[in-house]
C-alpha positions as CSV (number, residue, x, y, z in Angstrom):
1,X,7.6,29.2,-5.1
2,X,10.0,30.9,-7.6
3,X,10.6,29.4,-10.9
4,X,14.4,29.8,-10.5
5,X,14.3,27.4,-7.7
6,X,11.8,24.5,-9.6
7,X,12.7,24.9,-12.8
8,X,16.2,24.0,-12.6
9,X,15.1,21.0,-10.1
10,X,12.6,19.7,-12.7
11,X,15.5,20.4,-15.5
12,X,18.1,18.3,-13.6
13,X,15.9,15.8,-13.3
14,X,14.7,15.0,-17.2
15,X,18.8,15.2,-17.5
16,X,19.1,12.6,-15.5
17,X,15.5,10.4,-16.7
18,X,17.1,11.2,-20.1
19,X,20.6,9.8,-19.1
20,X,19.0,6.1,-19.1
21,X,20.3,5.7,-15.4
22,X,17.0,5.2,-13.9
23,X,15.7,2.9,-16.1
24,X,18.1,0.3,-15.3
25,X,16.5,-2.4,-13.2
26,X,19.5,-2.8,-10.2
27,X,19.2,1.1,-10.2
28,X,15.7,1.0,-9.5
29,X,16.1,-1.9,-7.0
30,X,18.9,-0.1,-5.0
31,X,17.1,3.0,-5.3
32,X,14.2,1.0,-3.1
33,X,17.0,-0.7,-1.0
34,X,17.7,2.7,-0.2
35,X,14.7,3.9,0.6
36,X,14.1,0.8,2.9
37,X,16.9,1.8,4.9
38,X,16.2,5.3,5.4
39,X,12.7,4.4,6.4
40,X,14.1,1.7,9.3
41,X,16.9,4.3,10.5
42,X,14.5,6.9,10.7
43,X,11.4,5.1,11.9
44,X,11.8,7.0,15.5
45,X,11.5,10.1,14.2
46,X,8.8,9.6,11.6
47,X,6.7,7.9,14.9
48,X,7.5,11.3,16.7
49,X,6.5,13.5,13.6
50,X,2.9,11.5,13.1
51,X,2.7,12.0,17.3
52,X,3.1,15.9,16.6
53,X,0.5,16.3,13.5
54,X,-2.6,13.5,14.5
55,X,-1.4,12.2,18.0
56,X,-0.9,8.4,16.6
57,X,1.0,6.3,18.8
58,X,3.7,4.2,17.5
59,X,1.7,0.9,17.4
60,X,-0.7,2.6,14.5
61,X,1.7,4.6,12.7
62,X,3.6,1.7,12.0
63,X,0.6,-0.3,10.9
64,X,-0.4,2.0,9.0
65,X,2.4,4.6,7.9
66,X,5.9,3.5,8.2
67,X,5.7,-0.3,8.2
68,X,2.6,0.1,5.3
69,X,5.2,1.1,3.2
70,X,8.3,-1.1,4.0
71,X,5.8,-3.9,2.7
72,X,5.4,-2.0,-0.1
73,X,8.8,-2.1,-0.9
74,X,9.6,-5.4,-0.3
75,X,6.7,-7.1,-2.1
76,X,7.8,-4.7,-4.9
77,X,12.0,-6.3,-4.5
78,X,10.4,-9.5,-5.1
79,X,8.6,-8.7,-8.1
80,X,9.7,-6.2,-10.0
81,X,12.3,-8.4,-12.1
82,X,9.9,-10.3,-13.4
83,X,7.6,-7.1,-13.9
84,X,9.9,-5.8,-16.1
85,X,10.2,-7.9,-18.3
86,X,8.8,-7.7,-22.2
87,X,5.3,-9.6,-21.8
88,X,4.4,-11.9,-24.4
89,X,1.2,-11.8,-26.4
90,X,-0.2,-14.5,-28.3
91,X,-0.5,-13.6,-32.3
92,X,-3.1,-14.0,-34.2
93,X,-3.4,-15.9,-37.6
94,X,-3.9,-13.0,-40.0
95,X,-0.3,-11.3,-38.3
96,X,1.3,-14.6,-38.6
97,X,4.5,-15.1,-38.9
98,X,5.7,-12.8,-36.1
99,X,5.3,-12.4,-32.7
100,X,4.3,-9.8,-30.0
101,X,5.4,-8.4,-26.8
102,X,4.3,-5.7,-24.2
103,X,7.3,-4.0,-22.8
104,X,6.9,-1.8,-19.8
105,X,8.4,1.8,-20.8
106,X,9.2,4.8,-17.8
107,X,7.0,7.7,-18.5
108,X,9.8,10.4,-17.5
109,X,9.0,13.4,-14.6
110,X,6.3,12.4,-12.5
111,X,5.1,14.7,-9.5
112,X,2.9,13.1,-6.3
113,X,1.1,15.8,-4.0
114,X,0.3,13.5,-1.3
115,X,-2.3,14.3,1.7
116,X,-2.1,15.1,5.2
117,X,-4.2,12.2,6.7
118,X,-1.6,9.7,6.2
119,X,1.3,11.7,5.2
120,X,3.9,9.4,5.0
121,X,2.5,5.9,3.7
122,X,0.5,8.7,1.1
123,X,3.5,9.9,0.2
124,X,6.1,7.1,-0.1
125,X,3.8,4.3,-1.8
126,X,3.2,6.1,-5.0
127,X,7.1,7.0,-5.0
128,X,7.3,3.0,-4.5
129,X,6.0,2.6,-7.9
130,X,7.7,5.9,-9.6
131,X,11.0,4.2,-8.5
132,X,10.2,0.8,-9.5
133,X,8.9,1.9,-13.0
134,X,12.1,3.8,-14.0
135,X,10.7,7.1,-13.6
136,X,12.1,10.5,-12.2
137,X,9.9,12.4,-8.9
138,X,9.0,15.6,-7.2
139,X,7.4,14.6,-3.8
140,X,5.2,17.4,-2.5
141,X,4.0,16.2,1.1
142,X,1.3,18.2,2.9
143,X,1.8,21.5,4.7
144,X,-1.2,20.5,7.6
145,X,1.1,17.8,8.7
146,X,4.2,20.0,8.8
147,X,6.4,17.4,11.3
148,X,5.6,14.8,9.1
149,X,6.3,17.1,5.7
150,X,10.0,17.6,7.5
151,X,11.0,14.0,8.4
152,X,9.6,12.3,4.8
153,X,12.0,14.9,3.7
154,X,14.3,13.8,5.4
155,X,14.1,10.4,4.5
156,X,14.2,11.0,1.0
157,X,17.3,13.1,1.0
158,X,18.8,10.4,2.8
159,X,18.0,8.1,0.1
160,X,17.9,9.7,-3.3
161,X,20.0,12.1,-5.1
162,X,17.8,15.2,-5.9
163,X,18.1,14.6,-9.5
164,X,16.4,11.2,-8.9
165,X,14.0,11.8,-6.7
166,X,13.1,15.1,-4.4
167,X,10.4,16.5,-2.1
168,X,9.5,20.2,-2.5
169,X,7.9,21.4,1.2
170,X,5.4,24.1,1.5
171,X,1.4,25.4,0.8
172,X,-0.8,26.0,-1.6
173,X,1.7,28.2,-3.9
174,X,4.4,25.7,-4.4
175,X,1.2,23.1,-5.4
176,X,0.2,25.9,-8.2
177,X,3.7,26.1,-9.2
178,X,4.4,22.5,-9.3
179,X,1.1,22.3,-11.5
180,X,2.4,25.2,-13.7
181,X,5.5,22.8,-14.9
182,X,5.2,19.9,-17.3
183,X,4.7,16.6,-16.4
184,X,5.1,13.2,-17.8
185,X,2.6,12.2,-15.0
186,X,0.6,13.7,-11.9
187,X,-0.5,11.2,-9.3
188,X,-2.5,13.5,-6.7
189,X,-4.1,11.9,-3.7
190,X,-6.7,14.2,-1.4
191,X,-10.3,16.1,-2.0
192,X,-12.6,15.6,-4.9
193,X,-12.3,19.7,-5.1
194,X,-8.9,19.9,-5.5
195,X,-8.9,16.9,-7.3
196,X,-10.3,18.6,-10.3
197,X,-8.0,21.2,-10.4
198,X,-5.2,18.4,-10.6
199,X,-7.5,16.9,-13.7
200,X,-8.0,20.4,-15.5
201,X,-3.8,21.2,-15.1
202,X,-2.9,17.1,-16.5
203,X,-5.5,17.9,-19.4
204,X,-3.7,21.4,-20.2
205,X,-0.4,19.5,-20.7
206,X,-2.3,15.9,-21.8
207,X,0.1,14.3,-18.8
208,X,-1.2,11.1,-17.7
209,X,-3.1,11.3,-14.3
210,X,-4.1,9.9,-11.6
211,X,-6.6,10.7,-8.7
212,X,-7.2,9.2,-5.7
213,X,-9.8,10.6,-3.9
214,X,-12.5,10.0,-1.4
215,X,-16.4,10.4,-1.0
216,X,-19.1,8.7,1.5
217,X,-18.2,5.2,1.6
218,X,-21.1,3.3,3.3
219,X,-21.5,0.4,5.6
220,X,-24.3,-2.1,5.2
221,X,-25.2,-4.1,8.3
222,X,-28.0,-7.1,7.4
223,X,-29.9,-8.6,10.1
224,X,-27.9,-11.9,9.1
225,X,-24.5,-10.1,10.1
226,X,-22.0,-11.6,13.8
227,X,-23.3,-8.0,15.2
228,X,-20.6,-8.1,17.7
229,X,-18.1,-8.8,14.8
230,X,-19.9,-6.1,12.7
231,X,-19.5,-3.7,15.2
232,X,-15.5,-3.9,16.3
233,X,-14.3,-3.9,13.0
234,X,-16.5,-1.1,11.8
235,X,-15.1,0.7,14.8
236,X,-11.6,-0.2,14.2
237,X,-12.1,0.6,10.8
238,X,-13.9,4.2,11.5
239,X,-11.8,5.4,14.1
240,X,-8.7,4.6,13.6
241,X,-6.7,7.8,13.0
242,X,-9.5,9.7,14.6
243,X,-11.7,8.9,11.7
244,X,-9.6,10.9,8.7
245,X,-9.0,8.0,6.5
246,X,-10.7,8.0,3.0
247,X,-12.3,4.7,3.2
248,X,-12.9,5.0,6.8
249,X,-16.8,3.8,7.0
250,X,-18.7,7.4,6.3
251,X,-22.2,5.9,7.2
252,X,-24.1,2.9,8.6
253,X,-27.0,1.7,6.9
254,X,-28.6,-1.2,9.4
255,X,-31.5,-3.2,9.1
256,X,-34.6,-1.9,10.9
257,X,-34.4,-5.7,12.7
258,X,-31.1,-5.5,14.4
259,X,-30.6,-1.9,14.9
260,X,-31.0,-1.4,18.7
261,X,-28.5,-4.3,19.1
262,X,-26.3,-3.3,17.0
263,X,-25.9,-0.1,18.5
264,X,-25.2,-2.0,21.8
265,X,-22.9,-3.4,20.2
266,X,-21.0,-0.6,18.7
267,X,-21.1,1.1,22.1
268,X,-19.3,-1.8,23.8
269,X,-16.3,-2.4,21.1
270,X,-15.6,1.7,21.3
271,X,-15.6,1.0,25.3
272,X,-13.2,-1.9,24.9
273,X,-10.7,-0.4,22.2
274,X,-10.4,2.9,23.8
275,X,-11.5,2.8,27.5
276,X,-14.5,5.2,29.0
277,X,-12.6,8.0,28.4
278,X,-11.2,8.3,24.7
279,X,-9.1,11.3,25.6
280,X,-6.7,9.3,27.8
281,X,-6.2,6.5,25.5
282,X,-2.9,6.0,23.8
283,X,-4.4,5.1,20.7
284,X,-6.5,7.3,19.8
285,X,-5.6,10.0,17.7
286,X,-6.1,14.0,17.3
287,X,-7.8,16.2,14.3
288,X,-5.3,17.8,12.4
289,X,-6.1,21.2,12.8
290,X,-9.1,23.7,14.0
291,X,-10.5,24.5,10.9
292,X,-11.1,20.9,10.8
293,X,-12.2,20.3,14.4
294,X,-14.9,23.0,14.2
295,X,-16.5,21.9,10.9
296,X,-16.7,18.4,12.3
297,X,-18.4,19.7,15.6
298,X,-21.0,21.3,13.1
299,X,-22.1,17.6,12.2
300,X,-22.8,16.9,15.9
301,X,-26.4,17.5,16.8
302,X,-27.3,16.2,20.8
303,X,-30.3,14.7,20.1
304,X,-28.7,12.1,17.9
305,X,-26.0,11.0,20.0
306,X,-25.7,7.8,21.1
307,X,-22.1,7.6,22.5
308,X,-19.3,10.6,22.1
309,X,-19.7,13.9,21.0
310,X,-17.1,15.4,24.1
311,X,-14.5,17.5,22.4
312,X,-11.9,19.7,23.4
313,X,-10.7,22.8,21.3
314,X,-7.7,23.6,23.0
315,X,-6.4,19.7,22.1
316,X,-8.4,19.2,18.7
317,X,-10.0,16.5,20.4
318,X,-13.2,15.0,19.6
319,X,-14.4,11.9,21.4
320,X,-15.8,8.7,19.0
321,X,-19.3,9.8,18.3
322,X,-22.3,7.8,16.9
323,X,-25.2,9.3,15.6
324,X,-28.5,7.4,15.6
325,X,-32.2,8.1,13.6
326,X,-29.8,9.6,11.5
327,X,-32.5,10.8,8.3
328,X,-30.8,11.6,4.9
329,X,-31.2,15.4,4.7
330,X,-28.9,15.3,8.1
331,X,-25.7,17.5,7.9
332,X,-23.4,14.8,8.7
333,X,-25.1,12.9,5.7
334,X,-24.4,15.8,3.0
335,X,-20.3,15.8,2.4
336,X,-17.3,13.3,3.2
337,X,-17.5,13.4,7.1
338,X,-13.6,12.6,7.5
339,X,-13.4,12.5,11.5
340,X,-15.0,10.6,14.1
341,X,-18.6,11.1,13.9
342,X,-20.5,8.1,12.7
343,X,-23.9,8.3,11.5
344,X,-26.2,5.5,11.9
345,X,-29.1,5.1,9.3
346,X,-31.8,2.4,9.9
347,X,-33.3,1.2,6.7
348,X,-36.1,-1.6,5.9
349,X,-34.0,-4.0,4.2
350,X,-31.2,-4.6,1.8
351,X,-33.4,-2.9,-1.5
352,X,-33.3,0.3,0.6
353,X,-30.0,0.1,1.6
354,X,-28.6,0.0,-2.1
355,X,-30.9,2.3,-3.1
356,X,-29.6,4.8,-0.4
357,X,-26.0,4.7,-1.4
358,X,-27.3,5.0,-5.0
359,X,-28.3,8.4,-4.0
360,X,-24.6,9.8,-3.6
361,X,-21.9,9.6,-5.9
362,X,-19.8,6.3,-6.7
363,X,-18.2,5.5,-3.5
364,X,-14.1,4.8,-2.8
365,X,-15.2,1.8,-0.6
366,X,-18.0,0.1,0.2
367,X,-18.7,-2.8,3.0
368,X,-20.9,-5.5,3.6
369,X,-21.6,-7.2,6.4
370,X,-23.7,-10.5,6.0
371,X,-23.3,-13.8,6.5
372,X,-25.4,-14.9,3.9
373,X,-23.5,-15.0,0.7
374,X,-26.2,-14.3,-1.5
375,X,-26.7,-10.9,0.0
376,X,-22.9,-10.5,-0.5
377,X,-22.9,-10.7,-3.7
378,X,-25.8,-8.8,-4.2
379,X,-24.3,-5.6,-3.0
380,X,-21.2,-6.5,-5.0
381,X,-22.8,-6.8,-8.3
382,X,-25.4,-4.2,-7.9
383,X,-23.5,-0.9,-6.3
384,X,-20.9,0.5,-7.9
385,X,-17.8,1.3,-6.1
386,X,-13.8,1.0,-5.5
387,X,-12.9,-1.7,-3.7
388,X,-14.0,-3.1,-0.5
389,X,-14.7,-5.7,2.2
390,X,-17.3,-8.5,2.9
391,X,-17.4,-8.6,6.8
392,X,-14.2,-6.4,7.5
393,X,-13.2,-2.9,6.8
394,X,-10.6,-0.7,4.9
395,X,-8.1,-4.1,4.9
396,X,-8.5,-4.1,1.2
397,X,-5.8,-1.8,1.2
398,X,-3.3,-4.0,3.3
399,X,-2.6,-6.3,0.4
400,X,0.1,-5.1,-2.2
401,X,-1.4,-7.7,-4.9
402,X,-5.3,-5.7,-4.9
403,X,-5.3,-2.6,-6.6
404,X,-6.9,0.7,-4.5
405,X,-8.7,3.0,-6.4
406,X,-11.8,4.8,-7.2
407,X,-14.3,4.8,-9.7
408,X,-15.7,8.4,-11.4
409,X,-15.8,11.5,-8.5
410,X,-14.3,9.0,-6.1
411,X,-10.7,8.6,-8.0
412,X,-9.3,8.1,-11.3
413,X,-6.5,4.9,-11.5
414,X,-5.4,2.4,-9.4
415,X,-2.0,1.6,-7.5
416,X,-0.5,-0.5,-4.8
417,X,2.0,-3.4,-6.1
418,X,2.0,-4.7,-9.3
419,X,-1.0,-2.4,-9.9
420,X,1.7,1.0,-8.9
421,X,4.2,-0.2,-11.5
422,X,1.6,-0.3,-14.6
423,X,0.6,3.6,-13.3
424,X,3.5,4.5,-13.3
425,X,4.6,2.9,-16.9
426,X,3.0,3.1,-20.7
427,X,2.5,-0.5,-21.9
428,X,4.5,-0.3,-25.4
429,X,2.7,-2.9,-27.9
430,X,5.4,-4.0,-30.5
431,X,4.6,-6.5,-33.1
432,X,7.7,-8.2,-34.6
433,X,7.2,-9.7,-38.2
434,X,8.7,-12.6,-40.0
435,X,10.3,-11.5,-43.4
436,X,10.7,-15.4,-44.5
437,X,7.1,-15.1,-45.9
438,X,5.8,-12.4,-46.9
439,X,2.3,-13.3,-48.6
440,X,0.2,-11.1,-51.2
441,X,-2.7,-11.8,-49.7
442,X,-2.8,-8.3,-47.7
443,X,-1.6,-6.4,-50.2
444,X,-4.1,-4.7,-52.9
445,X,-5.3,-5.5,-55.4
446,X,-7.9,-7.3,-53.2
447,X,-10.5,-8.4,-56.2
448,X,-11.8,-12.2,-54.9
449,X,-10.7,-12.2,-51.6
450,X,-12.9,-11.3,-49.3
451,X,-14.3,-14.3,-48.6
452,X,-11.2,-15.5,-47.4
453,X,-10.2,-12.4,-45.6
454,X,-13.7,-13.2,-43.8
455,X,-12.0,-16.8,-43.0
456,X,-9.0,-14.8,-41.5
457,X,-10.2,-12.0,-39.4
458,X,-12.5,-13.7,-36.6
């Protein structure tokens, strides 16, 4: 992308952030009025454009696209005027007399790169919180999921002036370009790869950012799990959108006891959500693109198969697959899998279950499924991870009042809600003191005093 064309944009833009418009709070809240229409009047053709990129039918880009972020928005209309207001602090006796207040300050030009996997609930729920928090945009939407990249587009040109907010279409050299500007913040959602090229450009500039990114997030079934629970919502939760959602379940780790039946299990809740044949189900979905569809087929080997593995190149199709005796050094077991191939790990017990996920990095979910709650909480105090589910998958995200994020190479931040509007915003500390009394006591010299000084400071 040439300069000419982004600089100016970016310029216009700190004109405006610097113009105080956007920090006014019935800007920000028509701004999001604004956006909430757009999103209704065009909810037809953002449907069609996620039908054209990853063959979702309306039902599940709704739930979790379009109508994910109209939630968004409206838990953030409810809010956000008490949000913005200065916070009070309690003060301590040695600042006495005087008080203290957090006040929630707009960090300026902010710039979100958003995914392909969920390109429009990706791409408009971080602008949620840019919006609510006063700040100025530049949306940069995915090239894989081109459709999509056109109608969020065109939503936000319906909605926003470009000098508020803007989306910038296009590969991998408008990214470098955009990452070649200065920022006030960078909130990047994608590949742990990328991801650090994100981190190396916001610590050239020292702009605040944020990473949300992805990893192998692991299922634990215990032989005290509802198996037949266990197994529909860990296939809802896996192959939903064809499997390319970051904290779609990445492996199964099931207890040595109930592993046969579970399997039975899992087999019967894929049959009932998508019907014998997956390819002629409305709702299920596509791989985005070849490149993608041959490196999954590389994780398929026949002799682990337990249900799936039919594909179809000419459709990027690849049926819901479950791997079983799945051993640790197994390709699908090496890197994020990010499609539909499940792999099914049997351990001893819950000790080798932790210690199993404890061999990869820090996941972006985890989930549990147990109806004992001392195992529960077991996993949650011993493994280290972003957020999760006890007995349910990837739902943690569904709630605008829990914040999604990683932890280390899994992300960096959180957002969602409340949780979007502090990302989005530096927390200003002011103290305000008292000049009715004004006492010597902090003053030099301090000869004698450090007794009470001791007294003071606890």
């Amino acid at each position: 992308m040439p300069r000419q064309t982004l600089s100016p944009l970016l310029a216009a833009q700190r004109v405006f952030f610097a113009s105080g418009k956007s920090k006014a709070l019935e800007f920000r809240m028509e701004s999001l009025r604004s956006l909430q229409g757009a999103l209704q009047r065009r909810e037809k053709a953002l449907f069609d454009a996620l039908r054209a990129d990853l063959g979702k039918s309306e039902a599940e880009s709704y739930l979790t696209e379009v109508g994910f972020v109209l939630k968004e928005v409206r838990h953030t209309l409810k809010h956000l005027p008490r949000w913005v207001r200065p916070r009070r602090v309690p003060t301590p006796l040695v600042l006495q007399p005087g008080r203290q207040r957090l006040y929630h300050e707009p960090l300026g030009a902010t710039l979100i790169i958003a995914p392909w996997n969920y390109p429009v609930s990706l791409s408009l729920s971080p602008l949620v919180g840019a919006v609510a928090a006063g700040n100025t945009a530049i949306l940069k939407p995915s090239e894989l999921a081109s459709a999509s990249s056109q109608a969020i587009a065109e939503v936000v040109r319906e909605a926003f002036s470009p000098e508020h907010v803007a989306v910038l279409e296009g590969g991998k050299e408008v990214s470098e370009a955009l990452l070649a500007e200065k920022w006030d913040h960078i909130f990047f959602t994608g590949g742990t790869g990328i991801g650090r090229i994100v981190a190396r450009a916001g610590a050239e500039q020292l702009a605040k950012v944020t990473l949300e990114l992805g990893g192998k997030s692991p299922a634990i079934v215990t032989a005290k799990a509802r198996l037949d629970v266990a197994a529909r919502r860990i296939a809802w939760g896996k192959f939903t959108n064809a499997g390319q959602t970051c904290v779609a379940p990445d492996y199964l780790l099931v207890e040595k006891g109930v592993y046969g039946p579970f399997l039975d299990a899992l087999k019967v809740a894929i049959r009932e959500m998508y019907g014998d044949d997956p390819a002629a189900s409305p709702d299920y979905g596509r791989i985005v693109n070849a490149a993608h569809f041959e490196r999954l087929c590389r994780l398929i080997t026949p002799e682990n198969v337990v249900v799936g593995a039919e594909h179809d190149a000419e459709r990027c199709y690849i049926a819901p697959t479950v791997l079983r005796d799945v051993s640790p050094s197994h390709p699908a077991m090496q890197d994020e899998i990010f499609g539909p191939v499940l792999p099914v790990l049997k351990v001893e017990d819950l000790d080798e279950a932790i210690a199993t996920i404890g061999n990869h990095p820090n996941p972006l979910a985890l989930y549990v499924f147990s109806e004992d709650r001392a195992e529960q909480q077991r996993v949650i105090a011993q493994v280290p991870f972003g957020g999760g589910c006890v007995n349910n998958t990837i739902v943690h995200l569904a709630d605008p009042g829990l914040p999604f994020g990683g932890r280390n190479e899994s992300g960096l931040g959180a957002y969602h809600g409340e949780h979007s509007f502090e990302t989005f915003s530096h927390r200003k500390a002011v103290h305000e003191a008292a000049t009715w009394l004004d006492l010597a006591l902090k003053y030099p010299p301090y000869a004698g005093r450090l007794g009470l000084l001791r007294k003071l400071i606890r």
